[in-house]
C-alpha positions as semicolon CSV with decimal commas, in nm:
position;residue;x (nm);y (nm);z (nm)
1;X;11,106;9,312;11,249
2;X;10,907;9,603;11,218
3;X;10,586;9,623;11,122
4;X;10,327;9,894;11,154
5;X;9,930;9,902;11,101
6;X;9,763;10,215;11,010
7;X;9,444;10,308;11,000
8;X;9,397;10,472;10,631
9;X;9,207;10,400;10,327
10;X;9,332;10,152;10,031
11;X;9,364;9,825;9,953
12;X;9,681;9,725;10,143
13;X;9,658;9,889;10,479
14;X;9,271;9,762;10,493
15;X;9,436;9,430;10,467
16;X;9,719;9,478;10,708
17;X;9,444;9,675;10,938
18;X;9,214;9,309;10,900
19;X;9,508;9,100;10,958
20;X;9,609;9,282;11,313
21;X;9,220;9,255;11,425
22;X;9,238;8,906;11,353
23;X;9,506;8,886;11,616
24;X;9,369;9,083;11,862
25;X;9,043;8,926;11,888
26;X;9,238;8,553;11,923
27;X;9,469;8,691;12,192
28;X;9,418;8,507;12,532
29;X;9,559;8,598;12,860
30;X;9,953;8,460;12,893
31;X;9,857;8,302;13,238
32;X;9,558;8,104;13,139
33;X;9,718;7,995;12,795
34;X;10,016;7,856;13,009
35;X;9,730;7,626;13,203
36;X;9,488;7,533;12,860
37;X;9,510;7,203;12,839
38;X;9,427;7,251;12,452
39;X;9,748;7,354;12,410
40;X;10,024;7,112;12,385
41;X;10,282;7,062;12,687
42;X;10,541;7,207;12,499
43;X;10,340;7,479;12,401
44;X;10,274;7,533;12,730
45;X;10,655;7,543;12,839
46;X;10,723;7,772;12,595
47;X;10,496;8,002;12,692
48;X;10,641;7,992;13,080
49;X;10,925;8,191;12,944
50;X;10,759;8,476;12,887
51;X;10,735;8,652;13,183
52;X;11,106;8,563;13,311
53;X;11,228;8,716;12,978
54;X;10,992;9,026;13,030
55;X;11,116;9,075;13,379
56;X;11,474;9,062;13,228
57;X;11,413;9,301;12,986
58;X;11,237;9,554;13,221
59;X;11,559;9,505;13,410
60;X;11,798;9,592;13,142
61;X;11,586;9,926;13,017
62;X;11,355;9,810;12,785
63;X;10,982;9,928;12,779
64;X;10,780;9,627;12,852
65;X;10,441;9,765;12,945
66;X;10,171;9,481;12,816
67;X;10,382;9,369;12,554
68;X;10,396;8,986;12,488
69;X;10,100;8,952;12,771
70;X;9,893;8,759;12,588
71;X;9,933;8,428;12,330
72;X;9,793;8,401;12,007
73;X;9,722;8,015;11,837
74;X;9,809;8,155;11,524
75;X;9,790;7,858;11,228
76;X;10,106;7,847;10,999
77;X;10,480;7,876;11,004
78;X;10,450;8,295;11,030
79;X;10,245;8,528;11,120
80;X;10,321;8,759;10,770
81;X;10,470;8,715;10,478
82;X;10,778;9,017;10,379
83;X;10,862;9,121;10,061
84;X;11,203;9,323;9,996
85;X;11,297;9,446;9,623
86;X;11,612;9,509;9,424
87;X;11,704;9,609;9,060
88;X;11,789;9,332;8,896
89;X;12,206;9,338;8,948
90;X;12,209;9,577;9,255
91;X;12,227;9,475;9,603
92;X;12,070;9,774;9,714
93;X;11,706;9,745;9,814
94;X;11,434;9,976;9,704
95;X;11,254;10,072;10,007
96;X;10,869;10,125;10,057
97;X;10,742;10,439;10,230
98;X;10,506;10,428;10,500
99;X;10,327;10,707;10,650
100;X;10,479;10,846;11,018
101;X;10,746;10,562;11,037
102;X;10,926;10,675;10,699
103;X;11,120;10,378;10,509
104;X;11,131;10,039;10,554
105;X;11,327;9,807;10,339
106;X;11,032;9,548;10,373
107;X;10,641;9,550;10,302
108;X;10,446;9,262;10,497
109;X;10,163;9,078;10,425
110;X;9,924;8,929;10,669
111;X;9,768;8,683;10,352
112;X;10,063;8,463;10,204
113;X;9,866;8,352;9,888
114;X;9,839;8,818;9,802
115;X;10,220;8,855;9,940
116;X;10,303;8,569;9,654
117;X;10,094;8,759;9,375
118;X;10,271;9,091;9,475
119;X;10,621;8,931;9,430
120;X;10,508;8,798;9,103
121;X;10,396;9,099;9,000
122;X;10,679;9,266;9,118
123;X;10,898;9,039;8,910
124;X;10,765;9,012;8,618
125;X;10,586;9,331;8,548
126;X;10,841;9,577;8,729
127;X;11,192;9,392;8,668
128;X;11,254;9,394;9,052
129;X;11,451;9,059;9,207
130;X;11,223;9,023;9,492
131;X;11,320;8,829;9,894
132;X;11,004;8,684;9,999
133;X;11,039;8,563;10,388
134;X;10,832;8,410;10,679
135;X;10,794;8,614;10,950
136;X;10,728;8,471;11,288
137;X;10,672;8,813;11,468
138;X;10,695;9,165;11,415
139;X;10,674;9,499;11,633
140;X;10,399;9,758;11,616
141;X;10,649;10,006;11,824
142;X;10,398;9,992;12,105
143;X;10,096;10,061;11,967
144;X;9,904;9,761;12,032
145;X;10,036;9,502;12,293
146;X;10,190;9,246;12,094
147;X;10,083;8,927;12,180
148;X;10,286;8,575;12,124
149;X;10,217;8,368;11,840
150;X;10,240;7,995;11,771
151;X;10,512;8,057;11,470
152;X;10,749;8,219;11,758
153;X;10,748;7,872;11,942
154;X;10,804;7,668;11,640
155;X;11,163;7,707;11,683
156;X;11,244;7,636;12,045
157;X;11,361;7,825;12,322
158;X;11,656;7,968;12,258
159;X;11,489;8,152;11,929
160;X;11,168;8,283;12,112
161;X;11,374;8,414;12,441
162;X;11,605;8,595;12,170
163;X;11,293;8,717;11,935
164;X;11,117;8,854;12,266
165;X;11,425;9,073;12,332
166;X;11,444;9,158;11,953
167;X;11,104;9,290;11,977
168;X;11,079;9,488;12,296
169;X;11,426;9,692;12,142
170;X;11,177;9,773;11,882
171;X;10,880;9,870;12,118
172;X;11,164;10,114;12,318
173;X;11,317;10,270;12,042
174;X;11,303;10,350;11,694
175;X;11,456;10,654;11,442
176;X;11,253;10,703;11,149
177;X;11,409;10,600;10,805
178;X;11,732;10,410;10,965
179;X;11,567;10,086;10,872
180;X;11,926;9,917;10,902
181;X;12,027;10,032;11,211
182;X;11,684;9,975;11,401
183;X;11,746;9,589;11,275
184;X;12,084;9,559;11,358
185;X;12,079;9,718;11,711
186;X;11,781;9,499;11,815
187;X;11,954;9,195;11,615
188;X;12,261;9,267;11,850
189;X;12,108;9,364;12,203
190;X;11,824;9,087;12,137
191;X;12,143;8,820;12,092
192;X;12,371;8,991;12,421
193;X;12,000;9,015;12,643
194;X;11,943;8,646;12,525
195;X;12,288;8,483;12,666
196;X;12,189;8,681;12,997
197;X;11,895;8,550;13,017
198;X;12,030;8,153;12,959
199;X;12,314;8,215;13,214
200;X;12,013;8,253;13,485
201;X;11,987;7,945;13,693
202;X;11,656;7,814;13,671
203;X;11,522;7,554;13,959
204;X;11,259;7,391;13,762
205;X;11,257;7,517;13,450
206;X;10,953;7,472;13,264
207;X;11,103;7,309;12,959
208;X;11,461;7,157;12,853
209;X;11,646;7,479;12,841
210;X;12,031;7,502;12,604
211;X;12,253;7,677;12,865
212;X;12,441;7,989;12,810
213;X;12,740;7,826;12,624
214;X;12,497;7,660;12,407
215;X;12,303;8,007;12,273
216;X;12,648;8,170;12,265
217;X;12,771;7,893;12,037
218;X;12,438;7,923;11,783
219;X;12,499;8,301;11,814
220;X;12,866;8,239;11,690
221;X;12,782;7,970;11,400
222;X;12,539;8,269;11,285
223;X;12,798;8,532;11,278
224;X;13,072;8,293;11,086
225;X;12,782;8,227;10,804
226;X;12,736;8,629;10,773
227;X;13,055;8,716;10,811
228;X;13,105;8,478;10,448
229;X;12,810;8,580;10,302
230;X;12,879;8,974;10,359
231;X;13,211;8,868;10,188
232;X;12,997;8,716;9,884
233;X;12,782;9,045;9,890
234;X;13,097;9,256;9,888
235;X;13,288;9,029;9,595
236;X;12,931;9,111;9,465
237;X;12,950;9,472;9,485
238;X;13,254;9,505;9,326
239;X;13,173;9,326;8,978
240;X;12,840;9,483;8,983
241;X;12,892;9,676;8,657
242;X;13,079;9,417;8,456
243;X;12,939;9,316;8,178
244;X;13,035;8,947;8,261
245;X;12,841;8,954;8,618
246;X;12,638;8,681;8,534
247;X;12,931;8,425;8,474
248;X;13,171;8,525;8,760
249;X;12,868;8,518;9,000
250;X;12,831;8,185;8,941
251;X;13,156;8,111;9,027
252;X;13,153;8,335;9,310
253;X;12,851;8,169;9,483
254;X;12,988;7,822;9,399
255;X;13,291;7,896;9,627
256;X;13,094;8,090;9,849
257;X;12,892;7,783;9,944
258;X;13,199;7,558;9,933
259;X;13,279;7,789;10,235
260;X;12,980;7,762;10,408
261;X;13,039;7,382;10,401
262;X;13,376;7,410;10,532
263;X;13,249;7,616;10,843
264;X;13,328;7,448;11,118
265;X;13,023;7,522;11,300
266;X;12,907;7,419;11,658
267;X;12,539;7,378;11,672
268;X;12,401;7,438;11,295
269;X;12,495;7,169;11,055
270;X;12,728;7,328;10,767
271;X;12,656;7,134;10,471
272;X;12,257;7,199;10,507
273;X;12,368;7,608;10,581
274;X;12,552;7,576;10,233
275;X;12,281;7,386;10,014
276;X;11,992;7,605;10,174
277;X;12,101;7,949;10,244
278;X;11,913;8,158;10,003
279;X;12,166;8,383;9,779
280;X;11,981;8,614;9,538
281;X;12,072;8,929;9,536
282;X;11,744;9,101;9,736
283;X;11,827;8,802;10,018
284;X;12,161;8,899;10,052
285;X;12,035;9,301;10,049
286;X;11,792;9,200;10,327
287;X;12,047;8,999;10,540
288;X;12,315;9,326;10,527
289;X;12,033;9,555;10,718
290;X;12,050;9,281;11,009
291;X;12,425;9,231;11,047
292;X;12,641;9,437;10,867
293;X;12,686;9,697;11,148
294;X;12,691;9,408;11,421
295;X;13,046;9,442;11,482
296;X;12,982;9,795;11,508
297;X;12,726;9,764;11,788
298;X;12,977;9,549;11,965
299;X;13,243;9,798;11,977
300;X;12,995;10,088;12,177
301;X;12,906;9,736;12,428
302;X;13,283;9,725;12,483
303;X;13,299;10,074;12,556
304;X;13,055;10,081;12,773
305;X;13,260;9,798;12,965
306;X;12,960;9,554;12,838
307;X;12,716;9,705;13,026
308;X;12,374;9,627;12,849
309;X;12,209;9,846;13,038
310;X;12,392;10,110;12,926
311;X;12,338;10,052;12,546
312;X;12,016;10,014;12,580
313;X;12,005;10,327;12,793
314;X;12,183;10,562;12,529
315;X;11,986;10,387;12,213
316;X;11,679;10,531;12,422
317;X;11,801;10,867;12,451
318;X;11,911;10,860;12,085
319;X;11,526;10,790;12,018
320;X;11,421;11,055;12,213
321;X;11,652;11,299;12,150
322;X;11,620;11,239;11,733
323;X;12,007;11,189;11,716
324;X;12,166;11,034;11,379
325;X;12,227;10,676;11,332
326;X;12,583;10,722;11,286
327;X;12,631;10,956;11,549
328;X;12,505;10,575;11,771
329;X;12,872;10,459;11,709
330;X;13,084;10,781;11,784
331;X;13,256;10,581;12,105
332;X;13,485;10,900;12,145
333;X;13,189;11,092;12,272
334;X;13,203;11,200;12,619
335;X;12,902;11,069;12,750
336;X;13,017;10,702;12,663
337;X;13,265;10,748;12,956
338;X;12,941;10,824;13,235
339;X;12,933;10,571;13,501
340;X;12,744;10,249;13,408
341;X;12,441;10,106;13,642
342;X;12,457;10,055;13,994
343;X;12,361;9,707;13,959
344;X;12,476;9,555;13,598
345;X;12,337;9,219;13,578
């Protein structure tokens, strides 16, 4: 996720400008955190990862610098609270605008009790359907050096090795106002740098590790569930101006979730996917900007013969160079066909 502090005047990026002071001025160095006997053992595990998944990502392109050098004990299951908005109906969000960075299709919020207010008010005074969602870490695109947080251990190894990844795509490369495609590119390279990363060997690892096979299965269950609730959001889509929406919805999400249950997933548990998966029509809104265009970025991996390095190497110069989006998935350009890295890992 994205999320960028400013220092300007008003009400909201005063908060959001507290909120990131608070965390700077609880960071503690990575090495002595991975030795404080305050924290627990598997706390402590955890936070050995680190600097094997930083070398790993300096390896594969991404700008690492200080990033994720230092660990936050950060109370609570996220470190901000995100709101995204729709009309009520439409599965297209309403973005927020944000000085220097452009759109975003989210606006975070360090307090949870203030992001619950604004969703209220959002509701019931301006008519919006509004996502509200925990956030366990975000990106300030290099800014500030991002430290680690206690909510980005809460969900085991496999999730923080994969969020690290996420975040330092974030930190190397962004276009302004292609909110979907900075999310899905970092969703996708964060998920391909994560499987490297488990296929390593690791002596005496620091904490019970899945192995490759196992993050490649979670990866898979993950894409099955979008793949049928992209289907819902597209069945969606096409009764949106019917006037009976309301009753063929239901129907439409009570066979969507029959689906879900049928999934014959490997590592999440299909019945709780299909009784807990959140299907309002700003959720589903937010959960098309992460993987809608993952098949997409999976095509330009397989022509680049599934060299990372080299995706990661032309999403830089598509930064830098201020290049479209869409232009990102033109495989028939001639550049695609340059020879990949000397060393692929």
């Amino acid at each position: 996720m994205l999320f960028f502090v400013l220092d300007l005047s008003g009400c909201y990026y005063s908060h959001l400008a507290s909120g990131q002071m608070k965390l700077l001025w609880r960071r503690q160095p990575l090495a002595e955190a991975e030795l404080d006997p305050t924290h627990s053992e598997r706390v402590r595990g955890l936070l050995q990862l680190v600097e094997p998944v930083r070398e790993l990502a300096r390896d594969l392109g991404l700008h690492v610098d200080d990033q994720y050098t230092t660990f936050v004990d950060w109370p609570g299951d996220r470190v901000v609270t995100t709101l995204v908005r729709t009309r009520p109906g439409s599965l297209e969000i309403i973005p927020h605008w944000f000085p220097f960075v452009g759109e975003l299709p989210y606006k975070g919020y360090f307090d949870r009790d203030r992001a619950e207010a604004e969703a209220t008010r959002l509701r019931h005074e301006e008519g919006f359907d509004v996502c509200v969602s925990a956030i366990t870490a975000y990106s300030t695109l290099g800014w500030f050096a991002d430290p680690i947080t206690t909510p980005m251990l809460e969900r085991g190894p496999a999730s923080l090795v994969e969020t690290l990844f996420h975040e330092l795509v974030h930190a190397t490369a962004f276009l302004p106002n292609e909110a979907d495609f900075n999310e899905s590119v970092a969703q996708f390279i964060g998920q391909q740098a994560a499987i490297r990363f488990f296929e390593q060997r690791f002596t005496h690892p620091p904490i019970a590790l899945p192995d490759a096979q196992q993050v490649r299965d979670g990866i898979a269950d993950r894409h099955a569930i979008s793949r049928v609730l992209l289907d819902f959001r597209k069945q969606l889509i096409e009764i949106e101006a019917r006037p009976d929406r309301a009753a063929l919805r239901v129907a439409i999400e009570a066979d969507t979730r029959a689906r879900l249950a049928a999934l014959p997933l490997r590592v999440f548990d299909a019945a709780s996917v299909a009784r807990d998966v959140r299907l309002t029509d700003a959720c589903l809104a937010l959960r098309g900007t992460y993987v809608e265009a993952l098949p997409r970025h999976a095509r330009v991996l397989a022509t680049l013969d599934g060299h990372l390095e080299a995706m990661i190497e032309r999403l830089s110069e598509w930064a830098e160079t201020h290049r479209s989006a869409e232009s990102f998935f033109d495989v028939a350009r001639p550049e695609l066909a340059r020879t990949p890295p000397a060393n692929p890992l």
